[in-house]
The first five atom37 places (N, CA, C, CB, O) and aatype in JSON, in Angstrom:
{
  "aatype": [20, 20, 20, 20, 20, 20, 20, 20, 20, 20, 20, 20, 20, 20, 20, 20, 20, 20, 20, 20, 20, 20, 20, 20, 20, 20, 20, 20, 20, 20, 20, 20, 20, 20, 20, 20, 20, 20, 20, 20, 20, 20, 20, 20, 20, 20, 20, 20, 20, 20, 20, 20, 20, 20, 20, 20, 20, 20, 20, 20, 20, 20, 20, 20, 20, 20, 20, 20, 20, 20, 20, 20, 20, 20, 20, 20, 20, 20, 20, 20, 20, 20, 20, 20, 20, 20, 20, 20, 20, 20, 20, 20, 20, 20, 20, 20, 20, 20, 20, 20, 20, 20, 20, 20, 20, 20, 20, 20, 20, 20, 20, 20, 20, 20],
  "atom_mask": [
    [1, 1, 1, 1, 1],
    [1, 1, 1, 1, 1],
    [1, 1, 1, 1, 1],
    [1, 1, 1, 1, 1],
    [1, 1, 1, 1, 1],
    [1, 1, 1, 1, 1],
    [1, 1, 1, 1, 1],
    [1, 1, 1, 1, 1],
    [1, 1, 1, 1, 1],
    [1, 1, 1, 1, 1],
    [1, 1, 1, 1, 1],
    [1, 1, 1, 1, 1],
    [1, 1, 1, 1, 1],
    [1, 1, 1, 1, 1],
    [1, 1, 1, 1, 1],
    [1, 1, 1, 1, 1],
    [1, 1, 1, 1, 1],
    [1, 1, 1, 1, 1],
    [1, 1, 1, 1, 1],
    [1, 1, 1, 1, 1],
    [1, 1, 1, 1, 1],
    [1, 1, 1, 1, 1],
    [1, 1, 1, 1, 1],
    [1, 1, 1, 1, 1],
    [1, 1, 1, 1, 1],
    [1, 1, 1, 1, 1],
    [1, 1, 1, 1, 1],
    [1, 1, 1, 1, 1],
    [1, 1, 1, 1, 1],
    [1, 1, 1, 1, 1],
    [1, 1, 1, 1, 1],
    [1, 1, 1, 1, 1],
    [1, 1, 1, 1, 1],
    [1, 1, 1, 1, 1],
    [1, 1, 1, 1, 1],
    [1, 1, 1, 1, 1],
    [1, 1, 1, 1, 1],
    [1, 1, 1, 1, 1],
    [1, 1, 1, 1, 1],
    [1, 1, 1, 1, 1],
    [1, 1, 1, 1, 1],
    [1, 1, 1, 1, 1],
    [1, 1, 1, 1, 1],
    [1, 1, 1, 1, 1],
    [1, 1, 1, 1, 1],
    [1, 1, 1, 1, 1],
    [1, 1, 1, 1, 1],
    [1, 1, 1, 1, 1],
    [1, 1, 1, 1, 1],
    [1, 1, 1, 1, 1],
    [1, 1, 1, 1, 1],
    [1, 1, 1, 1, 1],
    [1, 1, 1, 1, 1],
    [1, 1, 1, 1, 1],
    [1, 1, 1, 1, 1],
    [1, 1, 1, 1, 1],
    [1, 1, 1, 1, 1],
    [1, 1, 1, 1, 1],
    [1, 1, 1, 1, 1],
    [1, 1, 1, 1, 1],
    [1, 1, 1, 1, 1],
    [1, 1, 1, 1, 1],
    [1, 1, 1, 1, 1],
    [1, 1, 1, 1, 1],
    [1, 1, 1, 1, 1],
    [1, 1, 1, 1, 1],
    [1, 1, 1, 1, 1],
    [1, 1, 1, 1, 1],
    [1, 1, 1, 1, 1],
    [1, 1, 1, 1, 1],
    [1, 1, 1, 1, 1],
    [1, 1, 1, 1, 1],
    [1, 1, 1, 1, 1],
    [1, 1, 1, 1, 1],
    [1, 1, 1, 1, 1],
    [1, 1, 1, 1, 1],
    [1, 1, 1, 1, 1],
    [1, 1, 1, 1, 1],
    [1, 1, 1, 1, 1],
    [1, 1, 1, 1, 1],
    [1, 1, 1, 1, 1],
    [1, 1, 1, 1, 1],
    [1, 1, 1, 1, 1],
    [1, 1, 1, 1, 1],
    [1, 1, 1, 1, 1],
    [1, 1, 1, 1, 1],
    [1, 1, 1, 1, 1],
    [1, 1, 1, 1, 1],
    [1, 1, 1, 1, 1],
    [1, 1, 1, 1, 1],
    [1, 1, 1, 1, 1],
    [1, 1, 1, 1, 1],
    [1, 1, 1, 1, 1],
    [1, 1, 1, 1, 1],
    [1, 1, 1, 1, 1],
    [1, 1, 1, 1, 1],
    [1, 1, 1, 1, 1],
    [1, 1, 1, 1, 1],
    [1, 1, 1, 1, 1],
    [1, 1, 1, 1, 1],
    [1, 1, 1, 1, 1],
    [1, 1, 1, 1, 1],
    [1, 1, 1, 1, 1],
    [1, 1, 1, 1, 1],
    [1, 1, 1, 1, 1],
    [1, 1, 1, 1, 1],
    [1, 1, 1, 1, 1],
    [1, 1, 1, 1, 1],
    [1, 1, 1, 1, 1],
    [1, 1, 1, 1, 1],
    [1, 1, 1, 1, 1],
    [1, 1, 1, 1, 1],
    [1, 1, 1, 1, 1],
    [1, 1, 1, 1, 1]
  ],
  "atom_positions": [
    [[-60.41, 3.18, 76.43], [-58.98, 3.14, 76.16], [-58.58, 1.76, 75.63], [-58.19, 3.48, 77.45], [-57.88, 1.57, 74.63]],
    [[-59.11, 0.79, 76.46], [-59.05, -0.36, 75.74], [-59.24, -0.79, 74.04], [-59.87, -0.91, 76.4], [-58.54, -1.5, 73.32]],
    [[-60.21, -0.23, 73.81], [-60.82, -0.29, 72.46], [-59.83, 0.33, 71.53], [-62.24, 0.46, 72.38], [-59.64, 0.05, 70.35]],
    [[-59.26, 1.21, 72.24], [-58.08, 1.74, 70.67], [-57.27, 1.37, 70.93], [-57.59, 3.16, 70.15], [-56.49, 1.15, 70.0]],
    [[-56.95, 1.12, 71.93], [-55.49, 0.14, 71.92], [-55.41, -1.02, 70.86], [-55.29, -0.69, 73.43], [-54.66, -1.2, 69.9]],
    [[-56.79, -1.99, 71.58], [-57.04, -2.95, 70.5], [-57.39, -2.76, 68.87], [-58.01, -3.58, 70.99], [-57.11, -3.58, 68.0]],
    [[-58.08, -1.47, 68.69], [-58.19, -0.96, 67.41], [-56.94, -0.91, 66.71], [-58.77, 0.28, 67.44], [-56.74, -1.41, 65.61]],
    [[-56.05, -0.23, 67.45], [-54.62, 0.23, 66.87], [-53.71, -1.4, 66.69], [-53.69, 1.52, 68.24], [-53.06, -1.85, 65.74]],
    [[-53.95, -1.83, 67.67], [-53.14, -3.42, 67.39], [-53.55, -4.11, 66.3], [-53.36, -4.54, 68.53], [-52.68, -4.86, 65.84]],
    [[-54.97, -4.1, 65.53], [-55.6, -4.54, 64.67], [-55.27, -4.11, 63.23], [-56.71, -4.32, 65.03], [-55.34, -4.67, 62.14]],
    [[-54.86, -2.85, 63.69], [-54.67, -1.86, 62.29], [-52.96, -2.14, 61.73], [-54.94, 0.19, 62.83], [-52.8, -2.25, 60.52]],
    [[-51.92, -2.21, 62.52], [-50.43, -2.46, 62.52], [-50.69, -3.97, 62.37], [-49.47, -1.91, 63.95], [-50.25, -4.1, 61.23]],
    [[-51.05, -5.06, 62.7], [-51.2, -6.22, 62.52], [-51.54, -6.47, 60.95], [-52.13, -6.63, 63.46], [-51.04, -7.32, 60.21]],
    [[-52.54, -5.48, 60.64], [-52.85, -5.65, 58.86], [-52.45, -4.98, 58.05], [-54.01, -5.56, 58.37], [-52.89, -4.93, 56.9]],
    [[-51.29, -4.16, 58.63], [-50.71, -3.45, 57.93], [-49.42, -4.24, 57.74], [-50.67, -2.17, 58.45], [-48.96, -4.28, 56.59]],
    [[-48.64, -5.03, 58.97], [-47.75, -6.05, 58.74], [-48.02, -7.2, 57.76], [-47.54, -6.55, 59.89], [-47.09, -7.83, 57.25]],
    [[-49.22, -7.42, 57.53], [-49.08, -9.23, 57.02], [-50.33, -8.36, 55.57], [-50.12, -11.22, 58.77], [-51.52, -8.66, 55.44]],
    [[-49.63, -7.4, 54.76], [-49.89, -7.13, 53.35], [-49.01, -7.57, 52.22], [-49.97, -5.85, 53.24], [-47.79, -7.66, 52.14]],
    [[-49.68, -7.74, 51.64], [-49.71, -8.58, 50.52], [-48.98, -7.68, 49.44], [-51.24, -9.05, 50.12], [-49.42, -6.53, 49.34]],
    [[-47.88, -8.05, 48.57], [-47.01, -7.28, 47.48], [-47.17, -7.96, 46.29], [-45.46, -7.18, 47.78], [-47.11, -9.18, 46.12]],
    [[-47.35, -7.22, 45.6], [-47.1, -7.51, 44.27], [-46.2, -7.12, 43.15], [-47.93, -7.36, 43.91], [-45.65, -6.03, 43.23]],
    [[-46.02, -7.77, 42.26], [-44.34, -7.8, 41.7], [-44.98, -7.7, 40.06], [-43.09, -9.68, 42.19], [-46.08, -8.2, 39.87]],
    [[-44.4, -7.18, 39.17], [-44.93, -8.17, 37.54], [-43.33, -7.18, 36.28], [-47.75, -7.37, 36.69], [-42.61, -6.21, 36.5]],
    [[-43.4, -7.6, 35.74], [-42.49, -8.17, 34.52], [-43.04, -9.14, 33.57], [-41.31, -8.86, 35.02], [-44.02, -9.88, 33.54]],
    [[-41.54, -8.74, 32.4], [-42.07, -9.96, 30.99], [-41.65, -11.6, 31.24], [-41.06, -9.51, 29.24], [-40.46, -11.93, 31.3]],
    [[-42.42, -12.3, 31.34], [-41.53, -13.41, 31.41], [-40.64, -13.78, 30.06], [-42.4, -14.58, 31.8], [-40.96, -13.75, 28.87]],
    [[-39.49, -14.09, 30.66], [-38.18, -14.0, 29.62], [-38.23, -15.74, 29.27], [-36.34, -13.32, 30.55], [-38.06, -16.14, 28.12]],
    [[-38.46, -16.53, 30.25], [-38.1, -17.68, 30.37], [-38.87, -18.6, 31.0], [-37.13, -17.65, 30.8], [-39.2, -18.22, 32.13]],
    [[-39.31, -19.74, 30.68], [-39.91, -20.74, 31.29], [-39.29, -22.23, 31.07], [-41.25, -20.65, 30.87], [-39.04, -22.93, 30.09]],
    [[-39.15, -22.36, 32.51], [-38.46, -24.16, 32.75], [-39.09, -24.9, 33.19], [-37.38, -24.51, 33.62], [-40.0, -24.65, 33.98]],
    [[-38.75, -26.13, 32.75], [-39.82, -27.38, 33.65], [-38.28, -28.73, 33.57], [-42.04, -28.11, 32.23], [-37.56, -29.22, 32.69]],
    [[-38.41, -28.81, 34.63], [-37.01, -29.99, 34.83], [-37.61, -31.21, 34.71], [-36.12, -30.03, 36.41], [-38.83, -31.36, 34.86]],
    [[-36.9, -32.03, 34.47], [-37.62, -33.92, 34.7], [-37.93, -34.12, 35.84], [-36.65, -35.33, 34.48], [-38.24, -35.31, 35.94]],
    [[-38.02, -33.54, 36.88], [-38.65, -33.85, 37.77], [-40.47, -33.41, 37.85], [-37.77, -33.34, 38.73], [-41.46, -33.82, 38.47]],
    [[-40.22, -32.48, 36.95], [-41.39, -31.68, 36.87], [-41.28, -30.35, 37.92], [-42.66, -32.67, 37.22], [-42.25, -29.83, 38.48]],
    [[-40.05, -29.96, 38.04], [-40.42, -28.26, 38.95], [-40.31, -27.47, 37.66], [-39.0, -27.5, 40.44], [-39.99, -27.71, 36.5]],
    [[-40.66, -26.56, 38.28], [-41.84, -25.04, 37.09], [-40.51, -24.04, 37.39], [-44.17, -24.0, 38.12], [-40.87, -23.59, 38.48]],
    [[-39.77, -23.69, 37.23], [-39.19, -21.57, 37.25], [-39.29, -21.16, 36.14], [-37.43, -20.97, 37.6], [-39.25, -21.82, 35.1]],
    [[-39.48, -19.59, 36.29], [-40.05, -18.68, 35.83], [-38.51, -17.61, 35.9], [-41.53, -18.36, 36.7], [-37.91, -17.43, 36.96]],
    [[-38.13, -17.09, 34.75], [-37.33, -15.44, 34.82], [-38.49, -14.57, 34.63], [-36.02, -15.0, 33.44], [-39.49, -14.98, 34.03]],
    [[-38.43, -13.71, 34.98], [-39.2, -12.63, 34.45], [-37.93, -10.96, 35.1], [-41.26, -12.82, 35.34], [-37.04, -10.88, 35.95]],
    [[-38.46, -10.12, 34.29], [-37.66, -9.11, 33.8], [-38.14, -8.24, 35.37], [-38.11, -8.42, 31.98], [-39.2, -7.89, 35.91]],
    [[-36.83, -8.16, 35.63], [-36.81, -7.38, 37.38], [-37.01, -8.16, 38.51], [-38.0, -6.29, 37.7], [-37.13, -7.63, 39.61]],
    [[-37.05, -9.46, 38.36], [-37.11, -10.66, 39.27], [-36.25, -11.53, 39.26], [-38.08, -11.34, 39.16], [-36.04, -12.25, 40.23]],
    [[-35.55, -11.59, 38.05], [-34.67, -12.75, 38.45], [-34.01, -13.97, 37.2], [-35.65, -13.55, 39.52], [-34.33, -13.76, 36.03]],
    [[-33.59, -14.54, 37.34], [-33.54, -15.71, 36.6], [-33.94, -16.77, 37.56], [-32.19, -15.96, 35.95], [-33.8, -16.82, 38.78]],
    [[-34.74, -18.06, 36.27], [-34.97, -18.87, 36.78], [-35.27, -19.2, 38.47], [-34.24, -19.29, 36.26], [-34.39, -19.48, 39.29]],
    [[-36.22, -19.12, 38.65], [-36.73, -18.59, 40.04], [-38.02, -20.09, 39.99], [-37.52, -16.41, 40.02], [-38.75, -20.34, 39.04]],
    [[-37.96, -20.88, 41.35], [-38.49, -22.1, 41.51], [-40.38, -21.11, 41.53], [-37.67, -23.16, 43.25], [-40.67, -19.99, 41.96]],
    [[-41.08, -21.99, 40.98], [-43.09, -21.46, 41.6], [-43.25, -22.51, 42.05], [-44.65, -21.06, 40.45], [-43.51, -22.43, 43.25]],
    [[-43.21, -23.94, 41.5], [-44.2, -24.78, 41.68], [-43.41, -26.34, 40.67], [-45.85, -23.92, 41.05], [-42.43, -26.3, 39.92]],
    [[-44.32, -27.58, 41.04], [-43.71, -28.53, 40.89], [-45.1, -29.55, 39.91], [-43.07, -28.97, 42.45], [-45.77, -30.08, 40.8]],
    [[-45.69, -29.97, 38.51], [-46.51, -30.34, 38.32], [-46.9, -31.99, 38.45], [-46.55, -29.77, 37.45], [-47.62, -32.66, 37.7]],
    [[-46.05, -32.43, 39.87], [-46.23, -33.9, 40.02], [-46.64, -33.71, 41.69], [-44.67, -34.98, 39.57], [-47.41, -34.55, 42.15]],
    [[-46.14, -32.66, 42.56], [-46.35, -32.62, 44.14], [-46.85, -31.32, 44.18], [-44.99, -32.84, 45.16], [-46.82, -30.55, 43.22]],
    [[-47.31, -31.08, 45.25], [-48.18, -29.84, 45.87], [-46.55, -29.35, 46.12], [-49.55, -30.11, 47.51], [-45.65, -30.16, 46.36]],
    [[-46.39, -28.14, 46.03], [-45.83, -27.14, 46.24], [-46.32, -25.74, 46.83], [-45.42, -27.08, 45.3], [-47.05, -25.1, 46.07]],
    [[-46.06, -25.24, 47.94], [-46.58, -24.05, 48.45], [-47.79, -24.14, 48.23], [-46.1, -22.89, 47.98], [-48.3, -25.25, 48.36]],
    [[-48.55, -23.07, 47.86], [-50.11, -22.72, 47.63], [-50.73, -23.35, 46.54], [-50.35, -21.28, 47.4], [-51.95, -23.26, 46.36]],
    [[-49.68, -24.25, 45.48], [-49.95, -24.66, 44.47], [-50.35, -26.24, 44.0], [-49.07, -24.2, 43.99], [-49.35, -26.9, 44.24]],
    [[-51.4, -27.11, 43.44], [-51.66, -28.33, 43.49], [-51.28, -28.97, 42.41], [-52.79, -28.52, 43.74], [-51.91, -28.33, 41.57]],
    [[-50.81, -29.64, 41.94], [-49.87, -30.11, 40.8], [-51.03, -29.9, 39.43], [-49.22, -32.01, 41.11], [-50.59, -29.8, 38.28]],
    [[-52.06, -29.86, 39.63], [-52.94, -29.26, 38.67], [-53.11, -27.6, 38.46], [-54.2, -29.8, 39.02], [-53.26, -27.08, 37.36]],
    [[-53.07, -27.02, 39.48], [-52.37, -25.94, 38.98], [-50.99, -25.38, 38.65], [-52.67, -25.35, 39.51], [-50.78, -24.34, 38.02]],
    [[-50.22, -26.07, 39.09], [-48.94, -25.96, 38.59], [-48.89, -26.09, 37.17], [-48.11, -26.89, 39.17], [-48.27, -25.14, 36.68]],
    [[-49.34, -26.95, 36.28], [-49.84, -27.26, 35.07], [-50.24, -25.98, 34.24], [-50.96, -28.17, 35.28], [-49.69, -25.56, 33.22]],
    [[-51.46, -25.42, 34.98], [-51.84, -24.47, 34.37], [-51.05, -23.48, 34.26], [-52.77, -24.17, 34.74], [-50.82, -22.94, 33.17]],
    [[-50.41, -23.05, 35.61], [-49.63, -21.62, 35.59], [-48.41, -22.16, 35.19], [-49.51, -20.68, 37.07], [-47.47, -21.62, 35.78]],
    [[-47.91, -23.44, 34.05], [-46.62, -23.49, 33.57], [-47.31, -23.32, 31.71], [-45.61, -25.22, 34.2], [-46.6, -22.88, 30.8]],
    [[-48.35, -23.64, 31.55], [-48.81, -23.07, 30.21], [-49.38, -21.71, 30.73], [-49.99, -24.06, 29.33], [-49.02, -20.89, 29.9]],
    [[-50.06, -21.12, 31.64], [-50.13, -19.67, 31.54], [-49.39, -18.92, 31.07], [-50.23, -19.19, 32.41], [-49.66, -18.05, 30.25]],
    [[-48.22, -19.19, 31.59], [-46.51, -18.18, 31.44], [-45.83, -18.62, 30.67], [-45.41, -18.07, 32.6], [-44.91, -17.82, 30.49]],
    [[-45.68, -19.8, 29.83], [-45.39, -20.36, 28.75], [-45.99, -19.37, 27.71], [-45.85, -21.76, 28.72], [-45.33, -18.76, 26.88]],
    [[-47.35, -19.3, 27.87], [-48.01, -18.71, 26.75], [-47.72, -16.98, 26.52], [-49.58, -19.03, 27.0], [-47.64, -16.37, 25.45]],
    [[-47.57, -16.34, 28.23], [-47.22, -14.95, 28.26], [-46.13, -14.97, 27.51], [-47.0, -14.32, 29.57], [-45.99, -14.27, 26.51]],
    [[-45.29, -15.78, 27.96], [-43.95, -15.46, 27.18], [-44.0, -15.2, 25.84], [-43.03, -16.49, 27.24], [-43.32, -14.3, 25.34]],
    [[-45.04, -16.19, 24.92], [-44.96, -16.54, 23.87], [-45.14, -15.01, 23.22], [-45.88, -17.71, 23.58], [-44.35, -14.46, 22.44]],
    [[-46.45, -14.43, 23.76], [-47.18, -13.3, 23.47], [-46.21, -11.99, 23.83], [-48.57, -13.35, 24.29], [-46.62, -11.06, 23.14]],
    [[-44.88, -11.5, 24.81], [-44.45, -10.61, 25.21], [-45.42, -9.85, 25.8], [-43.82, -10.13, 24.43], [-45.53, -8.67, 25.47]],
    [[-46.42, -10.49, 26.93], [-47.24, -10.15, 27.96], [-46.66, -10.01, 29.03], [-48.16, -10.89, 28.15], [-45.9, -10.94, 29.3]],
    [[-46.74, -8.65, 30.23], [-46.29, -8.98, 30.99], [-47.34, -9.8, 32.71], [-45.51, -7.79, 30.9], [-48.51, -10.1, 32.93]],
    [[-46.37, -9.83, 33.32], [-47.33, -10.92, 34.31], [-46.95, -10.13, 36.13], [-46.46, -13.21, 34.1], [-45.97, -9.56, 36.62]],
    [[-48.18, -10.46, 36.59], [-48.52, -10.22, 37.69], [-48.27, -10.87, 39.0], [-49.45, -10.16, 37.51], [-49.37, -10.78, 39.55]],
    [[-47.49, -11.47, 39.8], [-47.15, -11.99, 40.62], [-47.19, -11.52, 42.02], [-46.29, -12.26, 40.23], [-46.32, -10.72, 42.39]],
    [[-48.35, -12.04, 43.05], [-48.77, -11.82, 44.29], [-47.68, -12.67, 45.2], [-50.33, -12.24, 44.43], [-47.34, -13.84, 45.01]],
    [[-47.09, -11.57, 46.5], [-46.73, -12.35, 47.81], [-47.14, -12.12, 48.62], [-45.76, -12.45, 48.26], [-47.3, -10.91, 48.79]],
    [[-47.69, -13.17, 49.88], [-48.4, -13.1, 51.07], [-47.1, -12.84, 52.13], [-49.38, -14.54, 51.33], [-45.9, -13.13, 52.13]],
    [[-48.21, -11.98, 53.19], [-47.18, -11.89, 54.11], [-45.83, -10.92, 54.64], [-46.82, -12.78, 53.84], [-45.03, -11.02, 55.57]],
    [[-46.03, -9.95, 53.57], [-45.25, -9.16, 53.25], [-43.58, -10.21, 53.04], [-45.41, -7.92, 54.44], [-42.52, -9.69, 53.38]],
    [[-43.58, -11.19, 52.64], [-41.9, -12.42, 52.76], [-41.28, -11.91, 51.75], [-41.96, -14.41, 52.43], [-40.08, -12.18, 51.67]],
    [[-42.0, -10.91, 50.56], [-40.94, -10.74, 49.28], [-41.76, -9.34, 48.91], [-40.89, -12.23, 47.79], [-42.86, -9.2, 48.39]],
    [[-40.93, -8.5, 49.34], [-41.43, -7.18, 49.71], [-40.87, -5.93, 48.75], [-41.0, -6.95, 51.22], [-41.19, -4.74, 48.76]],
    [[-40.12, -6.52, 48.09], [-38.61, -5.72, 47.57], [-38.99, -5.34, 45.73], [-36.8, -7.2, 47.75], [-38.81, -4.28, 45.13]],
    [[-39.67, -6.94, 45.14], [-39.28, -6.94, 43.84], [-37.92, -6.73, 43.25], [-39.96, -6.18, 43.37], [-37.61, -6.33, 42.12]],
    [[-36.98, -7.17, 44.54], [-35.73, -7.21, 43.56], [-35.0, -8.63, 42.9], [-34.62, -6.54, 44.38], [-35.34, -9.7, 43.41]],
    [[-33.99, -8.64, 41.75], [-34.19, -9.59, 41.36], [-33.23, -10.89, 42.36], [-33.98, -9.32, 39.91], [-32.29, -10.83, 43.15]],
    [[-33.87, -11.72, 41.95], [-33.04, -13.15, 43.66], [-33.22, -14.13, 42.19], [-34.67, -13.95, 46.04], [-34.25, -14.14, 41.51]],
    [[-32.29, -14.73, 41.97], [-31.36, -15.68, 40.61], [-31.44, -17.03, 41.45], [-29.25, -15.1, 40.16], [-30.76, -17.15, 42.47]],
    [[-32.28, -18.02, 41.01], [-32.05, -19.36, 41.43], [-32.8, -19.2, 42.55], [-30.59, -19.88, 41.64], [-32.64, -20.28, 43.09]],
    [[-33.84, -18.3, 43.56], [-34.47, -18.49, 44.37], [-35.79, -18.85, 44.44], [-34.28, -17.8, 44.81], [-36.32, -18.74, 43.34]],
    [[-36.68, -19.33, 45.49], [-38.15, -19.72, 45.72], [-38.93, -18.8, 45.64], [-38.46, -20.27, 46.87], [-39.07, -18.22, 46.72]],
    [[-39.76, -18.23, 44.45], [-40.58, -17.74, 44.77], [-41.74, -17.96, 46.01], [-40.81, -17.7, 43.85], [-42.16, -17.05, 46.72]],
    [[-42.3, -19.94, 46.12], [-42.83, -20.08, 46.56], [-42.97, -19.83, 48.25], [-42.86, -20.78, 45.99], [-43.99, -19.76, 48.93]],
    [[-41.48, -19.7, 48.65], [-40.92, -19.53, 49.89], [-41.44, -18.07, 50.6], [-39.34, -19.6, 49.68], [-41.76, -17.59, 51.69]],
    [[-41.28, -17.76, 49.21], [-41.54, -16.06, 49.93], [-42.79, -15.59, 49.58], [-40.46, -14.76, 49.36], [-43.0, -14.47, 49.12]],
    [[-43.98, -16.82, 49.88], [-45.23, -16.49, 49.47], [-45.59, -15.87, 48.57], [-45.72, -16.08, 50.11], [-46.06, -14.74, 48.71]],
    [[-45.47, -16.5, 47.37], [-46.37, -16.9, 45.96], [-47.84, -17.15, 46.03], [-45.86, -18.24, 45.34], [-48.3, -18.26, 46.25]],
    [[-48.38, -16.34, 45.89], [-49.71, -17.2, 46.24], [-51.05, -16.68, 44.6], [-50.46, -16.42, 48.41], [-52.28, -16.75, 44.54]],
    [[-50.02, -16.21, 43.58], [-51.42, -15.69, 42.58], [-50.61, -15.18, 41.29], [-52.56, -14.13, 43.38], [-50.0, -14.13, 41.49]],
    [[-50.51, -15.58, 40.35], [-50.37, -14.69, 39.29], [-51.02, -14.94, 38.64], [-49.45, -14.51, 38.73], [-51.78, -15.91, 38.68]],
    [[-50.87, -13.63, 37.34], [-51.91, -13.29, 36.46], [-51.19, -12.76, 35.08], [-52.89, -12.16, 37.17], [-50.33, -11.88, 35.21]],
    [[-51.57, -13.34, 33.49], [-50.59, -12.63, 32.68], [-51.61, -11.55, 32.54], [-49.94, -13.37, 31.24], [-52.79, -11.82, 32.78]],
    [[-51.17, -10.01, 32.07], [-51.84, -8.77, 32.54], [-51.98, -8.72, 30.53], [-50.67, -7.26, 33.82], [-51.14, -9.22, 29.78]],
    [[-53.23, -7.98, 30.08], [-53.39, -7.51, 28.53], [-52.39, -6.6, 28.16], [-54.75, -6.79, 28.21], [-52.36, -6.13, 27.02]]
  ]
}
C-alpha cells in the first residue's frame, strides 16, 4: 500500500512541475541601452522581457542572451515562427501578457521552428 501511495505521489508531482510550450511569429525584437532583450511574438504579447546581454538573467548567460537576441532577430527577419519552453508549469496559458517577464515565468529554451 505504501508503494502506490508513493507511486501515485510521484506521478501528480510530475504531472505538476510540466513543462509548456508556447510559439508564434516574432513580430518584434528589442534590445535597450542597458542591454535587456524583449521579444513580441504573435499570441504572446508585446514586447515581453527574455534576457539581458551584459548580466545573467534567469536561465540565461549574457552569452546566450546574445545568441537568442540574433536567433529571433533573424526569425523575424525570415517570418519563421519560434518555439518557446516554460518550466514549472509558471506560464501555462500562452496568453498574450504586454510588457511582462517571460523569464519569470520560466523561460528556459527556445527554438526558431523551419
Amino acid at each position: 500500500m505504501k508503494k502506490i501511495i508513493t507511486t501515485l505521489a510521484l506521478s501528480v508531482a510530475s504531472l505538476s512541475a510540466q513543462a509548456y510550450d508556447c510559439w508564434g511569429k516574432v513580430k518584434a525584437v528589442d534590445i535597450t541601452p542597458g542591454g535587456s532583450v524583449y521579444l513580441s511574438v504573435t499570441g504572446l504579447g508585446e514586447a515581453n522581457y527574455v534576457c539581458n546581454v551584459t548580466q545573467k538573467s534567469g536561465s540565461f548567460t549574457p552569452e546566450a542572451c546574445r545568441v537568442i537576441f540574433s536567433q529571433m532577430l533573424a526569425a523575424s527577419m525570415a517570418d519563421k515562427t519560434v518555439t518557446l519552453w516554460f518550466k514549472d508549469g509558471e506560464f501555462n496559458s500562452c496568453t498574450a501578457t504586454n510588457w511582462s517577464s517571460f523569464h519569470r515565468h520560466g523561460l528556459y529554451h527556445l527554438r526558431v521552428n523551419q
